[in-house]
N, C-alpha and C positions, 0 to 999 in steps of 0.2 A: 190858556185862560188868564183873564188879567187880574190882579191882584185888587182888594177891596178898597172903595174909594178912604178907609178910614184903617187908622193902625189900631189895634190895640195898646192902649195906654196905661202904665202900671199905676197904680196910686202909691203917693207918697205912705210913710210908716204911719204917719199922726193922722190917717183918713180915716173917717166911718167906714168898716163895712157892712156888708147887709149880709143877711144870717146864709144866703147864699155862696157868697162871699168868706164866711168864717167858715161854714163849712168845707167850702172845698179847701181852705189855708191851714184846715184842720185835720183832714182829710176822713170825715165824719158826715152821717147824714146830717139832715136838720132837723130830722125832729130828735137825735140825740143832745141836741144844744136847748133844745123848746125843754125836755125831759128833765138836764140838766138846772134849768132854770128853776124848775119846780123842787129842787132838792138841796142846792144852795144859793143860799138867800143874798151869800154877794155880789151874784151874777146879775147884774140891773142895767141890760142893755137900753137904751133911749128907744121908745115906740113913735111911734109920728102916726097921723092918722094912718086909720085902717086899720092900726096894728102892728106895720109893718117895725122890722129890730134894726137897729143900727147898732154895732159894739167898736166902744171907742177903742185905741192902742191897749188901754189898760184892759179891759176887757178881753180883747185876745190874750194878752200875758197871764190873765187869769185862765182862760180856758185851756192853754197851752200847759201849763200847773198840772191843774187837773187831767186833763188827760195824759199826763206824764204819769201821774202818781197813779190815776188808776189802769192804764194798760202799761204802763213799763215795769213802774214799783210792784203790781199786783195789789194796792189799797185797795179797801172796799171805800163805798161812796160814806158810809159810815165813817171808816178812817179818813178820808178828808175833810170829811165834818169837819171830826176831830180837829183834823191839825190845822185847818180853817183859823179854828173856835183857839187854838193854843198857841199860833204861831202868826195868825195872822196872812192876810189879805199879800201883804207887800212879798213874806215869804213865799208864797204859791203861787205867786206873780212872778217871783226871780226865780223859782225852780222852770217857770213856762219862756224864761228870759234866758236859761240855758245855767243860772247861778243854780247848783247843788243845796247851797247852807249860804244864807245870807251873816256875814261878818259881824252885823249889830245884835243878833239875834246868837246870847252864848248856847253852845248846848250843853248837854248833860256828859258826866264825864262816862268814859266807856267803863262797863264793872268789868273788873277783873277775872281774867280766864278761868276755870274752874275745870278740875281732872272728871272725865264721865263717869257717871256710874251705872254700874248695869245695876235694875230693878230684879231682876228675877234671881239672880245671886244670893244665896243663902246667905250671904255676908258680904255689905255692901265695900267697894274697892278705898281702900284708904284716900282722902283727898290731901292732896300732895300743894304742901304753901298755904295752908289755912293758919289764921288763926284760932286757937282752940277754941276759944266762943265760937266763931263763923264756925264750927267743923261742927261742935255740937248742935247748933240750930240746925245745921242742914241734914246733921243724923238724926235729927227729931224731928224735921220734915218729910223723911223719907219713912220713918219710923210711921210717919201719921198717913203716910201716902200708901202705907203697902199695908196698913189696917184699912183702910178705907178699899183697895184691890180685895182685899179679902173678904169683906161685904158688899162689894159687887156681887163676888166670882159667887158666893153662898146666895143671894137671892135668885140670880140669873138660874142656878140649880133648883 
């Protein structure tokens, strides 16, 4: 059999593509990207008569974001709202671009490890490198936490 009179031709990175097109680069149906649309509002692919979507570069680095965050990270579409709405377009672009944590964008510093404690312990496990403020708030959190258990546990009966 003879080969077709036409190659297939890749498109450059800076092409439109069609939702066709994003889909399969996405590897998503299309109507999860049409769904998509309707849930974040930075998704504003270009329509051309009919209706028809084209989504520029940036457009896919955003979709590619998103679908990072919510099937890899486990986000809810809620949490990318969120982090939408707090971190910004360009962040969820460069997580869709392969960047983790964008450089310009500081984050927050990581809190400090803290020893477990079991709840159900008659006496909860001393926390080891507190500060005595920090030790007290958290024994008067768990103080509030295991009176609040104990009117569950009394209504549920």
């Amino acid at each position: 059999m003879s080969s077709p009179a036409f190659a297939f031709v890749e498109k450059s990175p800076e092409a439109f593509r069609s939702i066709s097109e994003a889909a399969s680069d996405l590897d998503l149906p299309q109507h999860v990207l049409r769904f998509w649309e309707s849930r974040f509002v930075q998704l504003k692919p270009v329509k051309r008569a009919g209706g028809r979507r084209y989504y520029r570069p940036e457009d896919i680095d955003l979709l590619r974001g998103i679908r990072a965050l919510l099937y890899s990270d486990g986000l809810t579409i809620r949490g990318v709202q969120k982090l939408l709405k707090d971190r910004g377009v360009r962040h969820v672009a460069g997580i869709g671009r392969g960047a983790r944590f964008s450089p310009s964008v500081p984050l927050p510093p990581m809190p400090r490890p803290v020893q477990a404690v079991d709840l159900f312990a008659a006496e909860p496990a001393p926390a080891v490198g507190l500060a005595a403020a920090e030790r007290a708030r958290l024994e008067s959190l768990l103080a509030e936490l295991l009176g609040l258990k104990q009117r569950l546990k009394a209504r549920r009966a």
